[in-house]
C-alpha positions in Angstrom: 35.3 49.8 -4.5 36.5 46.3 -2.7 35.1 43.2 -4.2 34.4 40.3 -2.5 36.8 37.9 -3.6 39.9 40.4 -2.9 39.9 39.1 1.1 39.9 35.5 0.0 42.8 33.5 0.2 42.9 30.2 -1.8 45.7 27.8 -0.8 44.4 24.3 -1.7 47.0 22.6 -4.2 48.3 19.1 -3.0 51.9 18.4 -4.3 50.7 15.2 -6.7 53.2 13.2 -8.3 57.0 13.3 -9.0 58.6 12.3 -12.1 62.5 12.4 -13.0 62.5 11.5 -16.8 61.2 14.0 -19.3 59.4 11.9 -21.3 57.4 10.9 -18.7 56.8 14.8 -17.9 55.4 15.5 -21.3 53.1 12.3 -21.2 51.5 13.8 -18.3 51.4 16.4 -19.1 49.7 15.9 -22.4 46.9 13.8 -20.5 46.1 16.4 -18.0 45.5 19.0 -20.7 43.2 16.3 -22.5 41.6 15.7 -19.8 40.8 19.4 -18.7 43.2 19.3 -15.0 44.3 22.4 -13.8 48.3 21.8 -13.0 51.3 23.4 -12.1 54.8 22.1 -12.0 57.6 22.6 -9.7 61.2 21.5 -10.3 63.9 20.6 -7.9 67.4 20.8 -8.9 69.5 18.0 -8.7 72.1 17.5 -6.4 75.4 18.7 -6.2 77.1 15.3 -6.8 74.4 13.9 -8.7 74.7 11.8 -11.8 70.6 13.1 -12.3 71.2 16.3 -15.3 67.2 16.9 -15.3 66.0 16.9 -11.6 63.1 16.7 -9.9 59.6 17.7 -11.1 56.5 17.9 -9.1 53.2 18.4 -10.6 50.7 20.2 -8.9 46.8 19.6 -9.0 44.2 21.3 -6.9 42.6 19.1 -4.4 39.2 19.4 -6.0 40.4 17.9 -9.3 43.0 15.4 -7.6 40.2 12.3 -8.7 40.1 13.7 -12.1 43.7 13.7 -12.8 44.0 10.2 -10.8 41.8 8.9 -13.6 43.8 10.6 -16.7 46.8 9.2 -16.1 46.3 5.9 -14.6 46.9 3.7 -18.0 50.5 5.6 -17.7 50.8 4.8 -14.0 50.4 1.1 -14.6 52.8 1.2 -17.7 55.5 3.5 -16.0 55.4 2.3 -12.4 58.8 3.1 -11.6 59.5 6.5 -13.1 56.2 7.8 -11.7 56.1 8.7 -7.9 52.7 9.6 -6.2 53.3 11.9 -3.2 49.7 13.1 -2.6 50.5 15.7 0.5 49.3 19.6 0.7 51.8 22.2 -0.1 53.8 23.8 2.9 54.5 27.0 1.5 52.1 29.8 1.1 52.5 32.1 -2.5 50.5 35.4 -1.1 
């Protein structure tokens, strides 16, 4: 027996914020889970030639809690303007 939900295809996570310092990364992360903000996180390696030894990482919020996480972490935005990027823009790949 099919249930309903097996035809439905969900694809509505927006690509967030960037960080490059780990620090950073576990701030956020530790104010997301406190604040109850489904996330994912995506990494980018660095460069060939770059000096960078962490890379990139993206979190990843779903749009309907985008306002929620927006609120948790906006004492840290104001306090660590530079190493915090907001990129706000709907992923391009699909995962099914």
């Amino acid at each position: 027996m099919e249930t309903a939900y097996q035809k439905v295809k969900v694809h509505n996570e927006l690509e967030w914020c960037q960080v490059t310092d780990m620090d950073t990364k576990e701030k956020i992360e530790k104010l997301l889970l406190k604040s109850r903000v489904s996330y994912y996180v995506k990494w980018e390696k660095p460069r060939l030639f770059s000096n960078d030894k962490f890379g990139t990482c993206i979190f990843c919020v779903n749009q309907l809690q985008k306002d929620d996480a927006d609120i948790a972490i906006q004492p840290l935005a104001e306090a660590e303007q530079d190493k915090i990027k907001f990129i706000n823009r709907k992923l391009e790949k699909t995962f099914y």
